[in-house]
MARKE-705147 format. One record per residue (C-alpha): residue number from 1; z, x, y. Coordinates in pm, whole numbers. Layout:
{NUM,{Z,X,Y}},
...
This chain:
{1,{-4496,70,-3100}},
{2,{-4644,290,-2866}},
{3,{-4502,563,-2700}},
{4,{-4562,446,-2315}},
{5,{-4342,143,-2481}},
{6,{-4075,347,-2652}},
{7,{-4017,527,-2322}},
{8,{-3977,223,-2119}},
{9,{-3777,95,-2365}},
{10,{-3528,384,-2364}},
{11,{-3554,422,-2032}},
{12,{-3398,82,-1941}},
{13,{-3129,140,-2215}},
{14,{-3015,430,-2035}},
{15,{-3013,257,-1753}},
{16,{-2839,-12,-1875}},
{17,{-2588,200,-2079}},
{18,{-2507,398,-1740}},
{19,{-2473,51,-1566}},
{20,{-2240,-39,-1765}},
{21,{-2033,279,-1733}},
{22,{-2014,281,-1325}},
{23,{-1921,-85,-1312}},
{24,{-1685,-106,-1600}},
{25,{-1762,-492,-1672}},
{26,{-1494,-713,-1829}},
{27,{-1476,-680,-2192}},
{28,{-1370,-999,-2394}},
{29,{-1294,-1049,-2718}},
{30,{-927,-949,-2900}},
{31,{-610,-665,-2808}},
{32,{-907,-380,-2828}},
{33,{-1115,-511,-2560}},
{34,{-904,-574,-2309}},
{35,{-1050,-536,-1895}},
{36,{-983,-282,-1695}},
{37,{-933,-289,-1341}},
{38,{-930,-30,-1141}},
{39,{-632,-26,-816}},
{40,{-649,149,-479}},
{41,{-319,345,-401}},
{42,{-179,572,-108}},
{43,{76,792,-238}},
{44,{400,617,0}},
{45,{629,405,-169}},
{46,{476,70,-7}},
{47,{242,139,-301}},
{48,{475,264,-573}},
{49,{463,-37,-810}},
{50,{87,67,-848}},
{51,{120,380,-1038}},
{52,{462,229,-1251}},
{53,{218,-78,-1324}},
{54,{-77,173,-1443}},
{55,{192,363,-1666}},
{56,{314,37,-1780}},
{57,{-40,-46,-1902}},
{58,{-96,234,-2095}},
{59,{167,158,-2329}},
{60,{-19,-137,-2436}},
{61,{-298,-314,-2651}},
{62,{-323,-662,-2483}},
{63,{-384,-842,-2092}},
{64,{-552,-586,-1901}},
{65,{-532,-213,-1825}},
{66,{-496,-121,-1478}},
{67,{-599,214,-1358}},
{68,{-456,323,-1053}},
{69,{-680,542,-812}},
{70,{-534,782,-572}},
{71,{-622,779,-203}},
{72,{-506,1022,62}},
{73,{-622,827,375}},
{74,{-701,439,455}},
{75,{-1060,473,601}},
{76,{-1177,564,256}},
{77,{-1017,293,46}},
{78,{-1160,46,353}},
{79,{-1508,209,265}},
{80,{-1470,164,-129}},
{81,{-1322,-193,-87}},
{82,{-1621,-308,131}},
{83,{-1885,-170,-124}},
{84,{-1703,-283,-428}},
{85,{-1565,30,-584}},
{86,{-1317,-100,-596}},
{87,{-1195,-458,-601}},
{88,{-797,-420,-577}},
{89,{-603,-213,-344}},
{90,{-284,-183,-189}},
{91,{-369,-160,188}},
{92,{-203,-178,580}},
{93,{-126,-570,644}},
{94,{-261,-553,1005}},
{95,{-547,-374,854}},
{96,{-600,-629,561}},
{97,{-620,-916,862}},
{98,{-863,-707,1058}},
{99,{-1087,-707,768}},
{100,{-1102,-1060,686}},
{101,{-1146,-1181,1021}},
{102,{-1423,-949,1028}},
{103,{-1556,-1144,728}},
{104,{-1447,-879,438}},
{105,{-1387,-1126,157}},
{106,{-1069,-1012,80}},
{107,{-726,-1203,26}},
{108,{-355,-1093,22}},
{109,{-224,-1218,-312}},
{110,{135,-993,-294}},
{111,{280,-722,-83}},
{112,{421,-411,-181}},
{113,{778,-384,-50}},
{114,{981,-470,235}},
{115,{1167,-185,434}},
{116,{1073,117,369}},
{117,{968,292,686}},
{118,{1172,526,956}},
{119,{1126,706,1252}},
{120,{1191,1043,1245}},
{121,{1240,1257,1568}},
{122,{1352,1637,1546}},
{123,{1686,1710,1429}},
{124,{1763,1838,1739}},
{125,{1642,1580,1938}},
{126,{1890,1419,2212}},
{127,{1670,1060,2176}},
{128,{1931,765,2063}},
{129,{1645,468,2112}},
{130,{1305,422,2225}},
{131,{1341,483,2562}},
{132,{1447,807,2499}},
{133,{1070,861,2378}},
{134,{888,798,2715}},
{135,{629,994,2784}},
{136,{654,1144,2460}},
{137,{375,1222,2154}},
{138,{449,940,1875}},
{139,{233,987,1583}},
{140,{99,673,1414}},
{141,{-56,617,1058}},
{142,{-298,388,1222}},
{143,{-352,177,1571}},
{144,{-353,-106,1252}},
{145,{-96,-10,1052}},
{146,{258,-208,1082}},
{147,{461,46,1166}},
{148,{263,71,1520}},
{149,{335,-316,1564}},
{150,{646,-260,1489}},
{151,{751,-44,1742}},
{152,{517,-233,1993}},
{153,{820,-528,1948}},
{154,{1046,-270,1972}},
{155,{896,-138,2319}},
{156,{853,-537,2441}},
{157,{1240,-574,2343}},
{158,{1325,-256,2517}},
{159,{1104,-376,2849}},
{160,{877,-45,2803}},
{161,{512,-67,2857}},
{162,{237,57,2545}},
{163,{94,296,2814}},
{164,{451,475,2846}},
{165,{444,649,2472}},
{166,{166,875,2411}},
{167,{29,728,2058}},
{168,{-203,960,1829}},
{169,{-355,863,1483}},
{170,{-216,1104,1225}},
{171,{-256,1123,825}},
{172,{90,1064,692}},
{173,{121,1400,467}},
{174,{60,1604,805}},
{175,{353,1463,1023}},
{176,{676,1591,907}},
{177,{473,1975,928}},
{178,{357,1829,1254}},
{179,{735,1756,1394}},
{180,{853,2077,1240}},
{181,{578,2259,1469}},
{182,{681,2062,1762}},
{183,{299,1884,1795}},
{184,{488,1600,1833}},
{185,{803,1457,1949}},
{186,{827,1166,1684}},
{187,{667,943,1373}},
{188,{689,629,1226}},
{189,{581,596,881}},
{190,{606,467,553}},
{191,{824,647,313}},
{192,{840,946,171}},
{193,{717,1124,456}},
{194,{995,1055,665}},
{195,{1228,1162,421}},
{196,{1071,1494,385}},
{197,{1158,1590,719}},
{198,{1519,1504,612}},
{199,{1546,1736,339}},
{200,{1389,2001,524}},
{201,{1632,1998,787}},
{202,{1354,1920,1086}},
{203,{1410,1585,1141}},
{204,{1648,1288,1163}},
{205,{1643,909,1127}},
{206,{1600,737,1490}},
{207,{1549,400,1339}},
{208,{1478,229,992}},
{209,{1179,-41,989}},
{210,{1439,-312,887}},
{211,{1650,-217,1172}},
{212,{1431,-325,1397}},
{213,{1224,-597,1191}},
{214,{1398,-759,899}},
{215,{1216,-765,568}},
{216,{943,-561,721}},
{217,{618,-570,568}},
{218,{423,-213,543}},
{219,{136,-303,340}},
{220,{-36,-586,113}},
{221,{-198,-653,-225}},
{222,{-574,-739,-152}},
{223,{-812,-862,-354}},
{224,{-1211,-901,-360}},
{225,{-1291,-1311,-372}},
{226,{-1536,-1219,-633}},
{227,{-1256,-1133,-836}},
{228,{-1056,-1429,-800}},
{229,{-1373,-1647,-865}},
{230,{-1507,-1499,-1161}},
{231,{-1155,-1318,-1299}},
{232,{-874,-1514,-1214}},
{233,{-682,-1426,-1546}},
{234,{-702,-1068,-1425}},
{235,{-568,-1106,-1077}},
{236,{-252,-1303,-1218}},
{237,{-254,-994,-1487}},
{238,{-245,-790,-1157}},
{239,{27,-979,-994}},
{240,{203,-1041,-1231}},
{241,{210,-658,-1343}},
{242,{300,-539,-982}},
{243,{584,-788,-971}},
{244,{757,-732,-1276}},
{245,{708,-336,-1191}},
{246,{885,-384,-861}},
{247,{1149,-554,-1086}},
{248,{1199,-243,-1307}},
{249,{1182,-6,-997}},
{250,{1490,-183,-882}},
{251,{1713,-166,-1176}},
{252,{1568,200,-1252}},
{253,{1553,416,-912}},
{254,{1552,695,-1063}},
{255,{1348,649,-1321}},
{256,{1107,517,-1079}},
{257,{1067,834,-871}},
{258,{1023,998,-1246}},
{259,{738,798,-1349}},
{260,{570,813,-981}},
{261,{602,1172,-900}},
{262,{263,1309,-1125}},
{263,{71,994,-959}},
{264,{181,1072,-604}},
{265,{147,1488,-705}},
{266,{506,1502,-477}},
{267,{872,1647,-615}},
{268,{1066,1373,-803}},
{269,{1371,1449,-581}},
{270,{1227,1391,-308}},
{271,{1133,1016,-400}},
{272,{1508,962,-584}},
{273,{1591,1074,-245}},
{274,{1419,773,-105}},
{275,{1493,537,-364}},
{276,{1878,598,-357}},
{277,{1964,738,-15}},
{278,{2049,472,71}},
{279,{1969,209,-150}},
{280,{1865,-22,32}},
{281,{1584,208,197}},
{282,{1312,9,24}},
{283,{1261,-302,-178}},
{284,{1081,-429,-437}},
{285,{1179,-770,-447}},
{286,{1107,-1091,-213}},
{287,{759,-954,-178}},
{288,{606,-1317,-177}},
{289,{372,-1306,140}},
{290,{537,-1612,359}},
{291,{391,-1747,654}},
{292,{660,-1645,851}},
{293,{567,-1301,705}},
{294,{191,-1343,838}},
{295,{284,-1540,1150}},
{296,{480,-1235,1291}},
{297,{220,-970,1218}},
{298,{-87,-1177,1326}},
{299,{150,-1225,1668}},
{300,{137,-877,1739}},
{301,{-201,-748,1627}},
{302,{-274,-994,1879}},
{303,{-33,-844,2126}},
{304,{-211,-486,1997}},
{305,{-534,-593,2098}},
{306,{-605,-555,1702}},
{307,{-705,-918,1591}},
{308,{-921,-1150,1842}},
{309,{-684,-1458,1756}},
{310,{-489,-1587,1493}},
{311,{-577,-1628,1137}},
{312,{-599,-1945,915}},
{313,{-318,-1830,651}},
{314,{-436,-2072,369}},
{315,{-750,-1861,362}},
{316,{-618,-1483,400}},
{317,{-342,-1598,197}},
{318,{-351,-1683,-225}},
{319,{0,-1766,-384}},
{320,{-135,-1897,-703}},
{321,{-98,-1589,-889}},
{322,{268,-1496,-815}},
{323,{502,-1601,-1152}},
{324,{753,-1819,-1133}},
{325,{1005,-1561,-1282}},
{326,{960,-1204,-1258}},
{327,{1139,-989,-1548}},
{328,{1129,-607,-1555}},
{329,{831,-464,-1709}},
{330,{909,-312,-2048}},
{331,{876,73,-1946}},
{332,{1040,359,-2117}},
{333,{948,683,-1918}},
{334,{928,998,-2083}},
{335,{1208,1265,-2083}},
């Protein structure tokens, strides 16, 4: 062999062999090769069965391994779900919708709660509804996050016009600081940054999400087509995982903010905080996407200016992987 031929040769088997590593193919074969999949998370309890179904994992030798990978902001998980970093996430439903009609092969196979969500306005604060807020700085996650149609139904039921409530895009870790400092007047987000405002003292509850829209949906399980085409067993893994760890999260609250707190790098009290006060703050069960579900979102992204029209559901929408009976996964956190 000569060497021009033992170079090329090694230099495709590094290249290979690096491949390989970046993409982190499916592995068949027995318990020791099982796939690995790697999930998008924010760290708000929407996404908190993501980081209980990656510790679940990791007690195990069989099905697949999921990984859960940390986000701080949705424009970056958009980014590394269009260029297939990552084929899973947890992500805004508005957002999710925005994405396929833009032709993002992507489909909503689960959600991640209901409830969950508040608007917080300064403790201090003489508001007592919405129309208490006019003219006032409201601080958004996103113009296509839920929470924003949310209180655009709100606004409609109250007769108030979108141009009477100064909206601004925030990151959700900077609002309760934000409120505190009086840069704005209010926020409506996903859990646990409106608690956090609570426990400091700056802020009080104005509204819960499920006040003002029953089972409210915050965010959605997406996943890549690709996936489903050429992995289906993992996606039912997937859903299947998330399910039975919303499951657990329900019968173990506390435990739950245990086993989250390192992945969301936030104090366990204040997520036992959420989880428990009160208890019906969020939920992790009934998180079947309905049409009902997509028909009422899709109604007021439309109202939002967000989506063009409406959505055929049997395509944004893929039920097959949700199990017929969902048991608690088998977790025992450590002490």
């Amino acid at each position: 062999m000569t060497y021009r031929l033992r170079l090329t040769l090694i230099t495709v088997a590094t290249l290979v062999v690096l491949t390989l590593l970046h993409k982190k193919p499916w592995r068949g074969g027995g318990e020791a090769a099982a796939a690995t999949l790697g999930v998008g998370f924010l760290p708000v309890t929407c996404h908190l069965t993501c980081p209980v179904t990656d510790f679940a994992t990791k007690s195990t030798t069989t099905g697949t391994r999921f990984e859960s990978q940390r986000f701080t902001e949705f424009p970056t998980v958009v980014e590394a779900l269009k260029s297939r970093k990552l084929d899973a996430t947890f992500l805004l439903a508005p957002l999710a919708m925005v994405l396929r009609e833009q032709g993002v092969p992507i489909r909503i196979v689960y959600l991640g709660h209901r409830d969950g969500s508040t608007v917080i306005v300064p403790k201090d604060s003489p508001a007592k509804s919405i129309r208490d807020l006019r003219g006032k700085t409201f601080a958004r996650p996103s113009k296509y996050s839920n929470q924003y149609l949310v209180i655009t139904k709100l606004m409609e039921d109250e007769g108030m016009k979108p141009e009477e409530i100064n909206f601004v895009d925030m990151p959700p870790p900077d609002m309760p600081s934000a409120l505190a400092a009086g840069a704005i007047d209010a926020y409506f987000i996903g859990e646990p940054h409106a608690a956090k405002a609570q426990l400091d003292g700056t802020g009080r509850v104005l509204y819960f999400a499920k006040d003002i829209w029953p089972r409210f949906v915050s965010c959605v399980l997406v996943v890549r087509d690709e996936l489903i085409q050429e992995h289906p067993e993992v996606v039912r893994d997937l859903v299947r995982g998330i399910a039975e760890s919303g499951e657990w999260a329900e019968q173990n609250r506390l435990q739950a903010a245990k086993v989250a707190a390192p992945y969301f790098r936030q104090d366990q009290k204040l997520l036992e905080y959420v989880l428990t006060q009160p208890p019906d703050r969020v939920s992790y069960r009934q998180l079947t996407p309905t049409d009902e579900d997509m028909q009422g979102i899709m109604k007021y992204a439309i109202k939002a200016g967000i989506l063009k029209g409406p959505l055929d559901i049997s395509d944004l929408v893929d039920r097959r992987f949700i199990p017929e009976h969902i048991e608690p996964a088998k977790i025992t956190p450590k002490p």
